[in-house]
C-alpha positions in Angstrom: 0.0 0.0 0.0 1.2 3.6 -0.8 1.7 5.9 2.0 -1.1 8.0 2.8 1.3 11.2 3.7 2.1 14.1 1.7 3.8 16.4 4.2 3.5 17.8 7.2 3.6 20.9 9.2 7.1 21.9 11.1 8.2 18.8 9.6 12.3 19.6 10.7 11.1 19.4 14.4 8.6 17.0 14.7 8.0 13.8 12.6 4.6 13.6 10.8 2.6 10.4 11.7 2.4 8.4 8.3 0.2 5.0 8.0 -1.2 3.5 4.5 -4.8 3.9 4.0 -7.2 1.8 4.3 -11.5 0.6 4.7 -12.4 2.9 8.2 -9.8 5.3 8.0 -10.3 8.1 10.3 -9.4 11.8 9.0 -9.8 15.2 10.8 -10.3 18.6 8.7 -8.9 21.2 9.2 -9.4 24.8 7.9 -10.8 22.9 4.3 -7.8 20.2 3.9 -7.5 16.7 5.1 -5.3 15.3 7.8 -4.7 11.8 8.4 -5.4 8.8 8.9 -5.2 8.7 12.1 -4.2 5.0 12.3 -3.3 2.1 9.3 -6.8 1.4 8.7 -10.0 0.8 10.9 -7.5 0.7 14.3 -8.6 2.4 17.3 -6.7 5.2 18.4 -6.9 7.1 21.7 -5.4 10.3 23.2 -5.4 12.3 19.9 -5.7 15.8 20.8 -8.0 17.9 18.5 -7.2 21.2 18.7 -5.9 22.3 14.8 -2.4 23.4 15.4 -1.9 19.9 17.3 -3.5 17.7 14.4 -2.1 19.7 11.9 1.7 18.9 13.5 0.9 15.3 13.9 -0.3 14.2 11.0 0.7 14.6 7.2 -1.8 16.6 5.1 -3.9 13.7 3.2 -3.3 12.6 -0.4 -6.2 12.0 -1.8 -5.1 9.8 -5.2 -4.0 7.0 -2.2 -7.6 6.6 -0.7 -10.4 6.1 -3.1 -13.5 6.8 -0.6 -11.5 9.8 1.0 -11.2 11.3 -2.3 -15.0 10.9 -3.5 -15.8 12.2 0.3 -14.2 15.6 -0.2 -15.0 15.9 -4.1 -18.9 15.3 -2.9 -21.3 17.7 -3.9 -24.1 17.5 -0.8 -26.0 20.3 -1.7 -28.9 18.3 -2.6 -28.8 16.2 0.4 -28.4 18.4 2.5 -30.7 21.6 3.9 -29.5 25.3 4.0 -28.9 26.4 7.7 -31.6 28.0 8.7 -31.0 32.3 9.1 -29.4 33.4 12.7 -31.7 35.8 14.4 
């Protein structure tokens, strides 16, 4: 299988958490790109913290071509599934 990692943020001080893809991988978002997986397949992790800065230093930014159902996922056009947020007032 073909690494899932790409890069990673402050790569030079901290080393990027890289695991092939796989059916159940888990992915976190961030700011409109993909990070992850979190572990080689559909493993249980724990003690991941979630803040952005923290997921974004841990794992590599997702590549898309090396998971199939990650790549439909963000390429998904839910508009028609899915309702308008209704107006704040």
């Amino acid at each position: 299988m073909r690494a899932n990692a790409t890069r990673c943020r402050n790569s030079k001080r901290r080393r990027c958490s890289t695991f092939p893809a796989g059916p159940g991988s888990v992915y976190f978002l961030v700011n409109g790109v993909s990070y992850g997986p979190a572990a080689p397949g559909a493993n249980v992790v724990k003690d991941i913290a979630l803040a952005p800065d923290a997921l974004t230093e841990k794992f590599a930014q997702a590549d898309l071509t090396a998971d199939d159902d990650l790549a439909r996922v963000m390429t998904a056009d839910a508009s028609s599934v899915v309702p308008p947020a209704a107006p704040r007032e």
